[in-house]
Legacy VTK file of the C-alpha trace (Angstrom):
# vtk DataFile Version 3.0
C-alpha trace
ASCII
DATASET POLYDATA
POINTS 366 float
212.841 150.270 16.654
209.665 147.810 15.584
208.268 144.914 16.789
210.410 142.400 15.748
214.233 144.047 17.404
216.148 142.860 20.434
213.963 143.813 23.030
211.198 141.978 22.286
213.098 139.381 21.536
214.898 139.345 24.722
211.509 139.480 26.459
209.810 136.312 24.983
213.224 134.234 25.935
212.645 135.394 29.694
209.125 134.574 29.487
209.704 131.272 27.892
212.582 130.635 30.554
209.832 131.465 33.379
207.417 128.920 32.308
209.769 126.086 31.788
211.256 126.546 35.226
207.503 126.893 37.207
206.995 123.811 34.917
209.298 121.827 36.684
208.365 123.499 40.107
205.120 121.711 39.568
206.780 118.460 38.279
208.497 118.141 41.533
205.704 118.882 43.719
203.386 116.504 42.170
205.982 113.995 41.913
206.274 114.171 45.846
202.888 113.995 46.436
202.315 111.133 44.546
205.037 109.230 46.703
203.321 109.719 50.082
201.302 107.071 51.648
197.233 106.682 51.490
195.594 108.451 54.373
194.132 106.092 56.773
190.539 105.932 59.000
190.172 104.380 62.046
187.928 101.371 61.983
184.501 100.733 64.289
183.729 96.915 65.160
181.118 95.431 62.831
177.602 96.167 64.358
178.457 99.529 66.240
178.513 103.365 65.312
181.650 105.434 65.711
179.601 106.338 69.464
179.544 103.134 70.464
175.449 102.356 69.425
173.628 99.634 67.903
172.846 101.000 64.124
169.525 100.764 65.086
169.576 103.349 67.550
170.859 105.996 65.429
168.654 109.084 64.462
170.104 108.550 61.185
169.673 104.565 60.630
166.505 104.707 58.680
164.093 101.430 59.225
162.084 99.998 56.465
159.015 101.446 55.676
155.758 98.779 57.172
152.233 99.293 55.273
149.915 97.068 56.455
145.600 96.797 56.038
143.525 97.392 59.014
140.312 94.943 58.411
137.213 96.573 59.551
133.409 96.126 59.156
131.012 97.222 57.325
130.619 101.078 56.111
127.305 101.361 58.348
128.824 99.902 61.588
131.355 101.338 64.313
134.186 99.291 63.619
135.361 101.020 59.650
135.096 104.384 61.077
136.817 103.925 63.977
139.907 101.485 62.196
140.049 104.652 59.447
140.418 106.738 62.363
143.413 104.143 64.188
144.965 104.274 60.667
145.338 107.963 60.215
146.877 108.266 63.895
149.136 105.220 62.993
149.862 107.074 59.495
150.490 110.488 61.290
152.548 109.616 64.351
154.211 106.632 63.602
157.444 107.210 61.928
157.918 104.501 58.339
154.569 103.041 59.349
151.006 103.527 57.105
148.444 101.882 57.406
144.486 101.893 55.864
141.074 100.484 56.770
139.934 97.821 54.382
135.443 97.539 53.949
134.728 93.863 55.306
131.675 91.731 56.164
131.810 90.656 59.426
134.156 89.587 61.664
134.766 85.913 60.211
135.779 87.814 56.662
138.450 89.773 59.259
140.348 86.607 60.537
140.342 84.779 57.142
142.645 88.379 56.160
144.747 88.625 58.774
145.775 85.041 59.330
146.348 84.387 55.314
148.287 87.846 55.657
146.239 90.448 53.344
145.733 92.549 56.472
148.010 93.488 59.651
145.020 94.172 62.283
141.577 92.745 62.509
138.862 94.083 64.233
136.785 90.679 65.891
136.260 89.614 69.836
138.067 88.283 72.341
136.879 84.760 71.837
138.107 84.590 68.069
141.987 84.612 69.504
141.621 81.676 71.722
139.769 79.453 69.208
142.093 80.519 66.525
145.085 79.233 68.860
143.289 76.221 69.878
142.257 75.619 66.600
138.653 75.377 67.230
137.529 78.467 64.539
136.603 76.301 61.536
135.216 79.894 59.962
138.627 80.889 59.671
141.139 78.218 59.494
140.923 74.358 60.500
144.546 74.384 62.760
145.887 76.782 65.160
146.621 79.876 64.034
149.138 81.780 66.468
146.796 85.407 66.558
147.502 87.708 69.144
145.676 90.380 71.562
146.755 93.973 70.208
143.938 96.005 72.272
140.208 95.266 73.884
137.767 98.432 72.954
134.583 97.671 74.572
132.133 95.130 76.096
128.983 94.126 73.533
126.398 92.361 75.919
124.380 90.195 74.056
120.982 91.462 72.938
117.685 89.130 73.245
114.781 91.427 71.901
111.074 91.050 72.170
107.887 93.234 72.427
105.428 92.887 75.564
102.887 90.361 75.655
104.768 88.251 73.302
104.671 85.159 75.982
108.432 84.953 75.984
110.337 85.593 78.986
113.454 83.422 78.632
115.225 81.677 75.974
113.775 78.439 75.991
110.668 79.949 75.299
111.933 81.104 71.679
110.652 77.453 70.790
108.430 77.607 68.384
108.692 80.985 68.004
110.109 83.499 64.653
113.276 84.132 66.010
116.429 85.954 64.009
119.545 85.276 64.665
121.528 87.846 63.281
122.995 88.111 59.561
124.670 85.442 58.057
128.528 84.691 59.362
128.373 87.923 61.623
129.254 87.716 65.297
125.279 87.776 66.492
124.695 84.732 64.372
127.803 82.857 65.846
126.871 83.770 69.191
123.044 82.827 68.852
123.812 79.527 67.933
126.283 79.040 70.528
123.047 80.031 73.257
120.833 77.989 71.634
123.115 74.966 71.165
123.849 74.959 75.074
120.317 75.268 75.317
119.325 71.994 73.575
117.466 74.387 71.003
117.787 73.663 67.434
117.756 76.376 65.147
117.053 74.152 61.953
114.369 72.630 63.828
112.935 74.518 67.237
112.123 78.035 65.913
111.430 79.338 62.860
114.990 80.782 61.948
115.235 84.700 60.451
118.573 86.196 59.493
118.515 89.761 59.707
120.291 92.489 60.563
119.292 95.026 63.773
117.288 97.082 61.576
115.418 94.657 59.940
114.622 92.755 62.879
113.167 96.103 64.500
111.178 96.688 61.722
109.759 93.181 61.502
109.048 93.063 64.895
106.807 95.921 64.332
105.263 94.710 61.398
104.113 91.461 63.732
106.341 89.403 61.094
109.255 88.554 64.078
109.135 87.227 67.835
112.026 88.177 68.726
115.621 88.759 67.696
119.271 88.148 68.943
122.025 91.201 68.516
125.403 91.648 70.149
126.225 95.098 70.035
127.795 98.180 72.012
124.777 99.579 73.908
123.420 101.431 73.313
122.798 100.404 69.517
120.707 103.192 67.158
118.301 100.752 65.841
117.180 99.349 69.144
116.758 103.310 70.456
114.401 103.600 67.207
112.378 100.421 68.173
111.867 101.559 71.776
111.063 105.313 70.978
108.234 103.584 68.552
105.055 105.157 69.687
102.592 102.541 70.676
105.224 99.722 70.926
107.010 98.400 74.224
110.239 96.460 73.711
111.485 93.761 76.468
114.555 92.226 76.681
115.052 88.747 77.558
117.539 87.769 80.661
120.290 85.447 80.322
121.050 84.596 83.789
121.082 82.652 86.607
121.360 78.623 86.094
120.812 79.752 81.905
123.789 81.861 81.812
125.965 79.532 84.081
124.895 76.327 81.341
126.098 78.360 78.551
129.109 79.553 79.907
129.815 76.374 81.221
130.096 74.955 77.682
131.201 78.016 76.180
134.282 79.316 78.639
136.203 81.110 76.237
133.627 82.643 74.512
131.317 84.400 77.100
131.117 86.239 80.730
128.383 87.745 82.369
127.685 90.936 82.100
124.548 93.649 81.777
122.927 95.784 79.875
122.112 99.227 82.243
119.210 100.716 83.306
118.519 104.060 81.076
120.561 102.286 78.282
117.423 102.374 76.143
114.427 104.563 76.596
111.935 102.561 79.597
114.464 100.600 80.513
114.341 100.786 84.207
116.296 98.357 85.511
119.384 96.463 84.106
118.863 93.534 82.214
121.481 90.804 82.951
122.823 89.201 79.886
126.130 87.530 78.840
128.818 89.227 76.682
131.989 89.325 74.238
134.604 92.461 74.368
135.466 93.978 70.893
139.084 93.904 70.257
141.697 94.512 67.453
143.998 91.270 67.098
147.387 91.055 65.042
149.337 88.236 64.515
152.224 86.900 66.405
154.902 88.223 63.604
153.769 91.574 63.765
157.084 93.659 64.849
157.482 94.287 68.710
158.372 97.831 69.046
156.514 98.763 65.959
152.974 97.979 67.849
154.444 99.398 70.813
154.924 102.456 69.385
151.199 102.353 67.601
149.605 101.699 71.718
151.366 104.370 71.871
150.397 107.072 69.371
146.748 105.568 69.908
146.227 106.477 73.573
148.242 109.540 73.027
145.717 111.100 70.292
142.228 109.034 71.488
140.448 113.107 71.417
141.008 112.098 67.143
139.616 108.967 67.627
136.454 110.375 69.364
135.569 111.767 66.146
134.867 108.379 64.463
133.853 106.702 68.288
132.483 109.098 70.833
133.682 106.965 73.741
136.802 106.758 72.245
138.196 108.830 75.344
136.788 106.244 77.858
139.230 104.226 76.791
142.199 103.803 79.430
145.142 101.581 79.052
143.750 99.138 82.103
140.122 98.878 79.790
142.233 98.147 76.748
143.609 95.016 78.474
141.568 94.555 81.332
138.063 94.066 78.946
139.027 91.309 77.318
138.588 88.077 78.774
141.255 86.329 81.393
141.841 83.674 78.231
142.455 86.186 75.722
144.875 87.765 77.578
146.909 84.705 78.075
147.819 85.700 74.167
148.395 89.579 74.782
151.476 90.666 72.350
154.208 91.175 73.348
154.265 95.135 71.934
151.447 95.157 73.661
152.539 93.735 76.870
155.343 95.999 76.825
153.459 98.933 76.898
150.481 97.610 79.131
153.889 97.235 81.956
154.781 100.658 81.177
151.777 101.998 81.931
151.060 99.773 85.168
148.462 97.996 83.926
150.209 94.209 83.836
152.776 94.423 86.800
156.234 92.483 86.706
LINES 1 367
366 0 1 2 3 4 5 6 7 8 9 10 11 12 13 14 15 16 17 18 19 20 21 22 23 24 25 26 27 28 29 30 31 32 33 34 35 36 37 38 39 40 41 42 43 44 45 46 47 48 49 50 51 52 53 54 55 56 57 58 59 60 61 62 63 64 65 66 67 68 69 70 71 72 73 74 75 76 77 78 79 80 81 82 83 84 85 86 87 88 89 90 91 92 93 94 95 96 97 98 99 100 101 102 103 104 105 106 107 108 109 110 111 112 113 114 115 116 117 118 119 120 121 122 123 124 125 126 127 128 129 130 131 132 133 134 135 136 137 138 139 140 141 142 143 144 145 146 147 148 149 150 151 152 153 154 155 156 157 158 159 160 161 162 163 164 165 166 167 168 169 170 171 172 173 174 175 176 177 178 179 180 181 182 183 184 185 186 187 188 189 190 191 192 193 194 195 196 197 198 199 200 201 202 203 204 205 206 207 208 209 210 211 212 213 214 215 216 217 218 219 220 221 222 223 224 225 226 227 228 229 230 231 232 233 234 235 236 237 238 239 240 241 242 243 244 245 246 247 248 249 250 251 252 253 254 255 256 257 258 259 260 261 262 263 264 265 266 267 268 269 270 271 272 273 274 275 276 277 278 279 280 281 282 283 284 285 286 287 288 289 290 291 292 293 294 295 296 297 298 299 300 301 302 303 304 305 306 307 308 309 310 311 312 313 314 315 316 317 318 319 320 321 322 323 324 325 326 327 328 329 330 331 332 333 334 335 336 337 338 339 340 341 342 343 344 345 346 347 348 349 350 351 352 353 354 355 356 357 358 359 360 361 362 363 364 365
């Protein structure tokens, strides 16, 4: 028979009868499904995780990412090399946290950054955070500004510089004489005039007023164009090692003690305490030279988040052997130094990321 007799038609009615009733199989089913109520999930009070845990404490809550500017020096001195070397650690070991070091002047150029918020850390001194709070740094700002105490890195006694057989062996006898007092607006030139203020000594009027850097003051002493110069600086500091290695020339440095040291202080609480410059600090020095002093330190301000600078203490004294790189006594540094160094009114504005991790490590107790 051919294609088109009863067998193949019976076939394609079967077929056809097949599909209409899976059809309708399928109707049904979906039909049901459709009728059964939505699935439900149980709910979690607002403000906790399924486990019971602030979001914040999940591994999976992801915090916004902080950038901030670390405000440093200038390329020459310690301070950029060492804040580019803070930054990378803070970069590499802080989780959603970079930060960079930012070229800067001086230490005034610092705190005019960090309190008008173009950088998160400045490097300055101790003093700087109790006259910004008791809004006595007109450099900066003319009211308080609420800075805080991140971390104190190391003493810098102030320098008085002279050669032998100059005729001066204190400070009072810098009357009259060629005297620089540091570069403009750095921390030697606020300091110097602080001394010689205390002093009754007028720097417009009473010597014959240089503003130089260490360098230039070595090299003008030399040159019999200088008396004498004022530097606050870590000791020991390279151009004052080139000025005493000079063959043919003797360096002396001029005390600040006694009733001199206790008049300046005396006016000048917050900003100095005595200290010393060590015997064998220089070459020929023999025995130590008692001075007065400032502690370097890296301030923040009071908005900066808590457990964001805890963790950066944290990833700093946990890689200081990358810091040594950029600051050979970078491993010197202990946790009790860090806080210790600064002075007793700086500390009174320690932060609190800072405090926290100062307790943890025994350093402030209670």
């Amino acid at each position: 028979m051919g294609p088109g007799g009863p067998m193949a038609r019976g076939i394609s009615r079967g077929a056809l009868a097949l599909i209409i009733v899976v059809i309708l199989i399928i109707l049904v089913a979906l039909g049901y499904y459709l009728t059964l109520p939505a699935p439900t999930t149980p709910t979690t009070p607002t403000g906790t995780s399924p486990t019971g845990t602030t979001p914040t404490e999940t591994t999976t809550t992801k915090r916004e990412r902080m950038s901030f500017s670390i405000a440093t020096g200038t390329t020459g001195g310690v301070w950029y090399p060492l804040g580019g070397a803070i930054a990378g650690v803070i970069t590499k070991y802080v989780p959603d946290t970079g930060a960079t070091a930012e070229v800067t002047t001086a230490a005034g150029d610092n705190l005019r950054l960090l309190v008008n918020g173009k950088a998160g850390m400045a490097f300055c001194y101790d003093y700087h955070i109790v006259l910004l709070n008791q809004g006595k740094l007109s450099i900066v700002s003319n009211k308080s500004e609420p800075a805080r105490l991140f971390l104190a890195l190391y003493e810098q006694p102030l320098h008085v510089v002279t050669y032998e057989g100059s005729g001066i062996n204190s400070i009072y006898d810098l009357k009259g004489k060629r005297v620089s007092t540091g570069p403009p607006a750095s921390g030697t030139e606020e300091q110097a005039l602080y001394v010689l203020s205390a002093l009754g000594i007028d720097p417009n009027k009473d010597i014959v007023r240089e503003k130089l850097s260490p360098a230039d003051s070595g090299e003008a002493l030399k040159d019999g164009k200088l008396d004498a110069f004022f530097w606050s600086g870590a000791v020991p500091t390279s151009s004052i090692v080139d000025l005493a290695t000079t063959p043919g020339f003797k360096i002396k440095f001029i005390p600040i003690s006694g009733e001199i040291a206790d008049k300046i202080i005396q006016k000048y609480p917050a900003v100095f305490h005595k200290t010393k410059i060590p015997k064998g600090a220089y070459p020929g020095l023999e025995e130590d030279v008692e001075t007065i002093g400032i502690t370097a330190v890296i301030a923040v301000m009071k908005d900066f988040p808590e457990d964001r600078l805890y963790e950066i203490a944290k990833a700093i004294f946990g890689h200081l052997d990358e810091l040594a790189a950029a600051w050979k006594k970078a491993t010197q540094l202990t946790p009790e130094k860090a806080y210790m160094q600064a002075s007793e009114e700086a500390r009174k504005y320690i932060h609190p990321g800072a405090e926290r991790f100062f307790k943890e490590m025994g350093v402030i107790k209670g």
